[in-house]
N, CA, C and O atoms as a Maestro MAE file, in Angstrom:
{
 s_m_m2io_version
 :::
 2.0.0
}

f_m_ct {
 s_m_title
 :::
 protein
 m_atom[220] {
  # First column is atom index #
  i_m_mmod_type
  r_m_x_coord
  r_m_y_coord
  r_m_z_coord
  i_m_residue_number
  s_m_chain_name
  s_m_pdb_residue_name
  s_m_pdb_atom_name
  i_m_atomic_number
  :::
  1 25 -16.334 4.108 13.052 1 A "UNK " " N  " 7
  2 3 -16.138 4.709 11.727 1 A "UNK " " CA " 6
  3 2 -14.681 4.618 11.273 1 A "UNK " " C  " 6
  4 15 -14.414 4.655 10.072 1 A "UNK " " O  " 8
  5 25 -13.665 4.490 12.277 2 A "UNK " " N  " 7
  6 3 -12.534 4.933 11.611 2 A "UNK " " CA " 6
  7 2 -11.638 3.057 10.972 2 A "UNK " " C  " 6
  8 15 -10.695 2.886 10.198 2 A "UNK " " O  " 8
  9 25 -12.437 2.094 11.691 3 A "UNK " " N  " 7
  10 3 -11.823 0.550 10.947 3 A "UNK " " CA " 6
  11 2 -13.089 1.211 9.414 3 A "UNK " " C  " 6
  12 15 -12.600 1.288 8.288 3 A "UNK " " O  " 8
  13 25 -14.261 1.516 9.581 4 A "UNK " " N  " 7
  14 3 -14.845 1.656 8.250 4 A "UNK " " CA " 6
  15 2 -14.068 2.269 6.948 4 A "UNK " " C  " 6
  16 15 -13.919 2.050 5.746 4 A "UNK " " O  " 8
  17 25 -13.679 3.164 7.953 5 A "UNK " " N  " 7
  18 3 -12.846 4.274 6.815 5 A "UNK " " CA " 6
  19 2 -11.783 3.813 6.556 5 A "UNK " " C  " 6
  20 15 -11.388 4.409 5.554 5 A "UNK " " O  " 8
  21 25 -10.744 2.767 7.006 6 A "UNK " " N  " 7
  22 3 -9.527 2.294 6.637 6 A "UNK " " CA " 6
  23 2 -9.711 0.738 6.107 6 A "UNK " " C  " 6
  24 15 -8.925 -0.126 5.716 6 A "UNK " " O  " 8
  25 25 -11.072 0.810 6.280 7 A "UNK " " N  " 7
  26 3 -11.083 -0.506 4.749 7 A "UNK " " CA " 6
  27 2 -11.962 -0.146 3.408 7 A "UNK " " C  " 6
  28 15 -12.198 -0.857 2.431 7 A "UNK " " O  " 8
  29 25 -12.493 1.629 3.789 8 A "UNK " " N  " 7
  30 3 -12.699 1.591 2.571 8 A "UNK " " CA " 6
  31 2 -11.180 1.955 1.817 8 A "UNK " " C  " 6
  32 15 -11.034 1.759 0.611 8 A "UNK " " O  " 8
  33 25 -10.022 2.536 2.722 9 A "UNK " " N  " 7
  34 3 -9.255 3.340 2.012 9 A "UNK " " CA " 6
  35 2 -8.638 1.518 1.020 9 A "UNK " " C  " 6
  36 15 -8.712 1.195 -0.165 9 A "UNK " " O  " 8
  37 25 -8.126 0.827 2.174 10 A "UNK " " N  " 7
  38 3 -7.622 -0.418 1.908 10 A "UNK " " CA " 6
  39 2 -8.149 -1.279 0.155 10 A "UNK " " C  " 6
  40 15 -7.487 -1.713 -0.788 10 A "UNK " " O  " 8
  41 25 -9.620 -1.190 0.439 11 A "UNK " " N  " 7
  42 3 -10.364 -1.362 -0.717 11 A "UNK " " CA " 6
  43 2 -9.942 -0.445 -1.921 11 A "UNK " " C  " 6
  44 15 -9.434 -0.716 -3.009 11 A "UNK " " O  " 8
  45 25 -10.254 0.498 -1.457 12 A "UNK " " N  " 7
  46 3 -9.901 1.624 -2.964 12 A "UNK " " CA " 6
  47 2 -7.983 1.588 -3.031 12 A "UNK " " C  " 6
  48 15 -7.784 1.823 -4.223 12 A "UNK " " O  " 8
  49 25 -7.393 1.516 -2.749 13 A "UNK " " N  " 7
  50 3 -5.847 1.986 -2.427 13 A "UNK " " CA " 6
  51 2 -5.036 0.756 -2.143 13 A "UNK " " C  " 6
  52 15 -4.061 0.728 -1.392 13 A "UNK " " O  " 8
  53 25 -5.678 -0.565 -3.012 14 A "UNK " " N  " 7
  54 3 -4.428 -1.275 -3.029 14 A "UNK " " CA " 6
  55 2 -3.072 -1.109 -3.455 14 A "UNK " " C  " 6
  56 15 -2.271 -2.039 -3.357 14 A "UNK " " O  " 8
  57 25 -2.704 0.195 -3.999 15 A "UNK " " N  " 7
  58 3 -1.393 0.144 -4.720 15 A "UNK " " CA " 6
  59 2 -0.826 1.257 -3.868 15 A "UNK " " C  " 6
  60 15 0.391 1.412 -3.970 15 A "UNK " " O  " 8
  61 25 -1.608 2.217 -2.885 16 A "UNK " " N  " 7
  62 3 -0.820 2.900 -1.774 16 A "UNK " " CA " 6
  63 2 0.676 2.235 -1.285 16 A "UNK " " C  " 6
  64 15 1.067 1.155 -1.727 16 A "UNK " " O  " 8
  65 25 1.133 2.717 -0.707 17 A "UNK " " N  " 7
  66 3 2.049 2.262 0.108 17 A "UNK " " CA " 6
  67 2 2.016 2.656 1.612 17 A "UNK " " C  " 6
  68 15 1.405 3.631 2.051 17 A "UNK " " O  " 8
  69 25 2.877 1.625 2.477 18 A "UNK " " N  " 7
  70 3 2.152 1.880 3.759 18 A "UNK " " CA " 6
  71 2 2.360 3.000 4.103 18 A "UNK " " C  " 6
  72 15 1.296 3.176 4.696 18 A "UNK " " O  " 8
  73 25 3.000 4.124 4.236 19 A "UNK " " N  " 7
  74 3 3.268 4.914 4.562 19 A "UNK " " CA " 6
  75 2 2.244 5.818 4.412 19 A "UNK " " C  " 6
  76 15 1.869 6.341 5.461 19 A "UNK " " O  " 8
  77 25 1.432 6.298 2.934 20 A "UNK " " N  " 7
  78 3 0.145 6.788 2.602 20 A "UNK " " CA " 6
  79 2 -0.990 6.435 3.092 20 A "UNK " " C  " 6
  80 15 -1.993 7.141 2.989 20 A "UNK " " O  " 8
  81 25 -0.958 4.980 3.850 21 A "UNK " " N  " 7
  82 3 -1.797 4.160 4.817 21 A "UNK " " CA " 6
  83 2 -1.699 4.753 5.843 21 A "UNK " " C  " 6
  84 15 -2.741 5.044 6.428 21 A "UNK " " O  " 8
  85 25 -0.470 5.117 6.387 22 A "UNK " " N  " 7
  86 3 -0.115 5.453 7.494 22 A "UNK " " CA " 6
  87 2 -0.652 6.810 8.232 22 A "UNK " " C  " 6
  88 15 -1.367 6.969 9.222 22 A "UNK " " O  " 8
  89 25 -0.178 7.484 7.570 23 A "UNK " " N  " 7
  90 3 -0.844 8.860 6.988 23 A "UNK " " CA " 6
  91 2 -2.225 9.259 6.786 23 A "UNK " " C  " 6
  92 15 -2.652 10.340 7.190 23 A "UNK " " O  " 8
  93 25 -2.848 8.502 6.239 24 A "UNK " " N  " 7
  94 3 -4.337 8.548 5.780 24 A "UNK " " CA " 6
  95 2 -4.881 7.835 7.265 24 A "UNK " " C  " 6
  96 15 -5.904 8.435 7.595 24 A "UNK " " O  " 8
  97 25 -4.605 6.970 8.066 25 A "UNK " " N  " 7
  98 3 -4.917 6.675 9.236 25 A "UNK " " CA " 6
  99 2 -4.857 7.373 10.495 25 A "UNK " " C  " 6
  100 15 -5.608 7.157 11.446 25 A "UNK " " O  " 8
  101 25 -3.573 8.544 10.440 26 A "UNK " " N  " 7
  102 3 -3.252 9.380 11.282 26 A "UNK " " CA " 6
  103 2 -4.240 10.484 11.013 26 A "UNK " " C  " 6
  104 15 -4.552 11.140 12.007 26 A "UNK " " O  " 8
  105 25 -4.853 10.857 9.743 27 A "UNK " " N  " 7
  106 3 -5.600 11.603 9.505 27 A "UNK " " CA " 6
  107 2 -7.434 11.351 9.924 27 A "UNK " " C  " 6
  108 15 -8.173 12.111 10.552 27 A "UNK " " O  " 8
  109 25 -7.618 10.555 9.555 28 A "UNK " " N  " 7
  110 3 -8.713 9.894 9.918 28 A "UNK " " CA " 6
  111 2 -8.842 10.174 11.492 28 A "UNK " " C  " 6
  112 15 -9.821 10.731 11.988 28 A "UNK " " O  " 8
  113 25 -7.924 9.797 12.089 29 A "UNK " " N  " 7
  114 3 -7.856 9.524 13.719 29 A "UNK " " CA " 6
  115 2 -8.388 11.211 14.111 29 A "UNK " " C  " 6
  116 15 -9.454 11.599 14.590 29 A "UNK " " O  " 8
  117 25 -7.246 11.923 13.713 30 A "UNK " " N  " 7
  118 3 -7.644 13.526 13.711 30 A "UNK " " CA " 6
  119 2 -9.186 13.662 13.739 30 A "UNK " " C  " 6
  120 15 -10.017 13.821 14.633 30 A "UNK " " O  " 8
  121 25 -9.223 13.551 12.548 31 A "UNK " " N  " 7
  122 3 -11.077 13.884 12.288 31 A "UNK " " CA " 6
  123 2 -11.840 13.504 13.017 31 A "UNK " " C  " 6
  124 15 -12.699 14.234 13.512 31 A "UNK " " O  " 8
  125 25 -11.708 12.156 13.288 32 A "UNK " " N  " 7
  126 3 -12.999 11.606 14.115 32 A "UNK " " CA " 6
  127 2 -12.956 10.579 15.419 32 A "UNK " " C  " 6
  128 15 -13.673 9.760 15.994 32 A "UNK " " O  " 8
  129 25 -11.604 11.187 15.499 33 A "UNK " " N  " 7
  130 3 -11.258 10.273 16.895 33 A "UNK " " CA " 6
  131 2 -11.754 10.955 18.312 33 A "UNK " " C  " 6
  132 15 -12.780 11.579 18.584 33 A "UNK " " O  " 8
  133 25 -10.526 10.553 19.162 34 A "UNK " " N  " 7
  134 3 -11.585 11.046 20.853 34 A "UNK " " CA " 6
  135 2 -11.709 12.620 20.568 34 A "UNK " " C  " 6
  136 15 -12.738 13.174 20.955 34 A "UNK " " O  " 8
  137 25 -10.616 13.458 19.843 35 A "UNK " " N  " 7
  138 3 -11.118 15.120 19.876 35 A "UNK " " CA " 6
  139 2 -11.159 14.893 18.933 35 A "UNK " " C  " 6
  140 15 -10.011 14.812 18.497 35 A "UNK " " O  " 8
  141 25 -12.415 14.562 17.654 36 A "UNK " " N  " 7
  142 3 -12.877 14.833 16.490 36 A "UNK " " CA " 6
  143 2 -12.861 16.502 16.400 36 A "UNK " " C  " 6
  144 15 -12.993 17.406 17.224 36 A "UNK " " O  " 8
  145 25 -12.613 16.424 14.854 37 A "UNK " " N  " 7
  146 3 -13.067 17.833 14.626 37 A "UNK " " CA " 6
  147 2 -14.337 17.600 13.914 37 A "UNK " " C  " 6
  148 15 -15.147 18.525 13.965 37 A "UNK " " O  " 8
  149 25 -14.561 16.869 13.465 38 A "UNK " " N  " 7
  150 3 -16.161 16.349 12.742 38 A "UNK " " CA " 6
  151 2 -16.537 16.226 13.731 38 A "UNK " " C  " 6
  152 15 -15.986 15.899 14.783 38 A "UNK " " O  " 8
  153 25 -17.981 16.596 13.370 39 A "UNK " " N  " 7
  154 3 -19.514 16.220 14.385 39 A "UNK " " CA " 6
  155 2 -20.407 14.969 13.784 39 A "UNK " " C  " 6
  156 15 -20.136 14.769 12.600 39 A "UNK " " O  " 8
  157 25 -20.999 14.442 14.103 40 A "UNK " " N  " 7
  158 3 -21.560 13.107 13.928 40 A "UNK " " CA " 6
  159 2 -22.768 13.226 12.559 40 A "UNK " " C  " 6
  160 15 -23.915 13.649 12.702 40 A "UNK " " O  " 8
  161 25 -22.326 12.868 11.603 41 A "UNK " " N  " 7
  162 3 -23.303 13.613 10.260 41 A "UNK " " CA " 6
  163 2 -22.469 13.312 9.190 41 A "UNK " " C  " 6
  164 15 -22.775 12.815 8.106 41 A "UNK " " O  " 8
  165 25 -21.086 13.760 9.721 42 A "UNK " " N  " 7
  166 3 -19.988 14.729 8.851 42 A "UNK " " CA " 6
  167 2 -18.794 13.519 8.250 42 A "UNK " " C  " 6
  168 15 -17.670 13.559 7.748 42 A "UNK " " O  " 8
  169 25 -19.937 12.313 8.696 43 A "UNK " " N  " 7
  170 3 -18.489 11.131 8.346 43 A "UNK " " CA " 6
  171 2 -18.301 11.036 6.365 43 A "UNK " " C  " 6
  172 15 -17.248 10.684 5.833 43 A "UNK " " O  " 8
  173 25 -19.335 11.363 5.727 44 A "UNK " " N  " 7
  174 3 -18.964 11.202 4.367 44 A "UNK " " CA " 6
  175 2 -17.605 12.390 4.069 44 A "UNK " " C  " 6
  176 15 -16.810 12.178 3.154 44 A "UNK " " O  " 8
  177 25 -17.494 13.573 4.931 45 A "UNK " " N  " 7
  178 3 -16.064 14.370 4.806 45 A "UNK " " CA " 6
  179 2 -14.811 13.599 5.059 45 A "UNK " " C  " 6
  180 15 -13.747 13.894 4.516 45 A "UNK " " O  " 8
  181 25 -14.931 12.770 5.754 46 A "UNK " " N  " 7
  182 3 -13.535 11.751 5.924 46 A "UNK " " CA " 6
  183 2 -13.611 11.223 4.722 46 A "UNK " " C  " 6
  184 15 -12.733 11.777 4.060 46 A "UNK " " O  " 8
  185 25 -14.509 10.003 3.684 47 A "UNK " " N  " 7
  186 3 -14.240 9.345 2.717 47 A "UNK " " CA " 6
  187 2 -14.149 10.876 1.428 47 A "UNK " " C  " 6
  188 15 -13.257 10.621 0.619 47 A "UNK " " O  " 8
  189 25 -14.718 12.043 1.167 48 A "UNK " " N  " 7
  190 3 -14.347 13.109 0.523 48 A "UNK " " CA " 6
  191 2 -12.839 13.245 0.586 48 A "UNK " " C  " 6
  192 15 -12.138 12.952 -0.383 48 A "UNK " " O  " 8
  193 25 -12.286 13.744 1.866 49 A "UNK " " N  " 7
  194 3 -10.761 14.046 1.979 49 A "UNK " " CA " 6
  195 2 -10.034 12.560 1.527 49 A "UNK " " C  " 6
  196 15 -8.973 12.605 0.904 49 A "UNK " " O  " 8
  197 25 -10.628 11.302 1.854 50 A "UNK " " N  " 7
  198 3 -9.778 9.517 1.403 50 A "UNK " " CA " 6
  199 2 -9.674 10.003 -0.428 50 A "UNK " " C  " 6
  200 15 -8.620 10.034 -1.063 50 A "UNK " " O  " 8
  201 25 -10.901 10.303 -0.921 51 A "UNK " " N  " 7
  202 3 -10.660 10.726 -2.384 51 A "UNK " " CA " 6
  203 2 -9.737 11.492 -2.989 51 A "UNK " " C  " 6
  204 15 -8.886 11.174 -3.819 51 A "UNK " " O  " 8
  205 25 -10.112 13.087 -2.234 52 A "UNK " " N  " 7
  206 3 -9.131 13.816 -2.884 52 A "UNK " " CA " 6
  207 2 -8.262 13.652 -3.084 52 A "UNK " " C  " 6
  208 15 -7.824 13.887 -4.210 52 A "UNK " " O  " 8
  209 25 -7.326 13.030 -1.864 53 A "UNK " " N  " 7
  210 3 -6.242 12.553 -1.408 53 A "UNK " " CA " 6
  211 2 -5.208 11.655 -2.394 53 A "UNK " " C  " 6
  212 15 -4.000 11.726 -2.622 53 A "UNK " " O  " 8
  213 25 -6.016 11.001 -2.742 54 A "UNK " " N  " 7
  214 3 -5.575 9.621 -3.496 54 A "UNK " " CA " 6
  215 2 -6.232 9.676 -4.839 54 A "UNK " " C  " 6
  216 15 -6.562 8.659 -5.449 54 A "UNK " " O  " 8
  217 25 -6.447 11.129 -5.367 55 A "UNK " " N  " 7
  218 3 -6.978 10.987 -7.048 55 A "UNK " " CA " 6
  219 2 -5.787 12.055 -7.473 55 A "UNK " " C  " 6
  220 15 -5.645 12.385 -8.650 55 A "UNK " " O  " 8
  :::
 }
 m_bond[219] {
  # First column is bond index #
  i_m_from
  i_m_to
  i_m_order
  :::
  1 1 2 1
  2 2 3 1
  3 3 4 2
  4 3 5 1
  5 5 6 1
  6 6 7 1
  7 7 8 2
  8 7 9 1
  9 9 10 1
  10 10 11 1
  11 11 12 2
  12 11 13 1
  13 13 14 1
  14 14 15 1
  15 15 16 2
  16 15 17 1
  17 17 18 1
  18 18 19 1
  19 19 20 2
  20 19 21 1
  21 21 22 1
  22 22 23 1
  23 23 24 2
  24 23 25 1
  25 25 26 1
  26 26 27 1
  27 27 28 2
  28 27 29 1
  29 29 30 1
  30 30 31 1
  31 31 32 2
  32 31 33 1
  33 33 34 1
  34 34 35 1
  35 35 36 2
  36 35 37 1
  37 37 38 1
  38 38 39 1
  39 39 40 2
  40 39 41 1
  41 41 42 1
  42 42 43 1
  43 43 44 2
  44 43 45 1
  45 45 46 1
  46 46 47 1
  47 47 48 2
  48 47 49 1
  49 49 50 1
  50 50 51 1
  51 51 52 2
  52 51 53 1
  53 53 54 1
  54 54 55 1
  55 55 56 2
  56 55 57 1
  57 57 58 1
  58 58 59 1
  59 59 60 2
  60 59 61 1
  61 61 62 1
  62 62 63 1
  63 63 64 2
  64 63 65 1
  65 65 66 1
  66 66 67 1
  67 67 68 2
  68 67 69 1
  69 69 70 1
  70 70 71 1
  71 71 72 2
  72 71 73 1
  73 73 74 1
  74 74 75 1
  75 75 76 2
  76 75 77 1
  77 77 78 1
  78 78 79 1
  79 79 80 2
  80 79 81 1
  81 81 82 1
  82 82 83 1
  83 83 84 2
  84 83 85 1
  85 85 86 1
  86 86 87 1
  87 87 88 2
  88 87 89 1
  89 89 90 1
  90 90 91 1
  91 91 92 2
  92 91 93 1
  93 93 94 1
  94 94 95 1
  95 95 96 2
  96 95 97 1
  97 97 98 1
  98 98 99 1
  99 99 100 2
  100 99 101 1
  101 101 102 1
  102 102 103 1
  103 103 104 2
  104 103 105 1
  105 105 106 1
  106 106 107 1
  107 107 108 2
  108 107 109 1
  109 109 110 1
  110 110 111 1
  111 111 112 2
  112 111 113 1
  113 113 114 1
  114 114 115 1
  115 115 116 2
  116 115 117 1
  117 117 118 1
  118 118 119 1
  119 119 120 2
  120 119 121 1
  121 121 122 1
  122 122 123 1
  123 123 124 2
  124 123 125 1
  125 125 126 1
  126 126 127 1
  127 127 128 2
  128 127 129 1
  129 129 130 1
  130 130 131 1
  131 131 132 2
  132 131 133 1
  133 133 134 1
  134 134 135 1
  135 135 136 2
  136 135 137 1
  137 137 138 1
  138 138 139 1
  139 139 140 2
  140 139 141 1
  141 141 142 1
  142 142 143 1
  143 143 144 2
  144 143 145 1
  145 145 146 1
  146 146 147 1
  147 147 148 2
  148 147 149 1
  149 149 150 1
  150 150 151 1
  151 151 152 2
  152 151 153 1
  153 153 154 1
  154 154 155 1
  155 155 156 2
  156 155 157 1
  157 157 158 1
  158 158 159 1
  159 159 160 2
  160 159 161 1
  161 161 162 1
  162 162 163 1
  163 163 164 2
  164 163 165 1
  165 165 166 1
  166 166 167 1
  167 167 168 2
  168 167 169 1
  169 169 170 1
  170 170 171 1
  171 171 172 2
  172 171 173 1
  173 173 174 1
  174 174 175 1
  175 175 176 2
  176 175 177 1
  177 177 178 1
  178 178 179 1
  179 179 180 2
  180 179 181 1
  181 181 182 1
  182 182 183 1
  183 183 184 2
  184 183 185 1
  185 185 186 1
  186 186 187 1
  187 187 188 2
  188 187 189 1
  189 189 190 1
  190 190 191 1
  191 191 192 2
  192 191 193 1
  193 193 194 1
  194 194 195 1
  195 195 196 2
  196 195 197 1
  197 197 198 1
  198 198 199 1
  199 199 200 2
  200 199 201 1
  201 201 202 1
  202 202 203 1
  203 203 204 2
  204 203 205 1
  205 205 206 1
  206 206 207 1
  207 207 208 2
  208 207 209 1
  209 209 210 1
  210 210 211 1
  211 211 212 2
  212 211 213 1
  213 213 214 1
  214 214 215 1
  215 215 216 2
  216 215 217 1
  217 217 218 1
  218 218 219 1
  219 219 220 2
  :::
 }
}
C-alpha cells in the first residue's frame, strides 16, 4: 500500500516539492508501516489525510 499511496500522491502532486513528498512519505510510513496505526480496511484514511493535506 504504501508505493500505492506515493504514486497516487506523485500523480495528484506534481507541483509538491520534495520535501512535502518527503513528509507525506514519512507519514504514510507511520500509518501503515511495520507499527501501523491503521488496521487493514482503513487504507482509504491514508489517501483522505494525502487530500486534506494537499487541498
Amino acid at each position: 500500500l504504501t508505493d500505492e499511496a506515493l504514486k497516487y500522491l506523485e500523480k495528484n502532486q506534481d507541483n509538491s516539492n520534495d520535501d512535502e513528498k518527503r513528509i507525506a512519505k514519512v507519514l504514510i510510513n507511520k500509518l501503515i508501516g511495520d507499527k501501523a496505526i491503521l488496521k487493514r480496511g482503513q487504507e482509504d484514511l491514508v489517501f483522505e489525510i494525502i487530500d486534506i493535506a494537499y487541498c
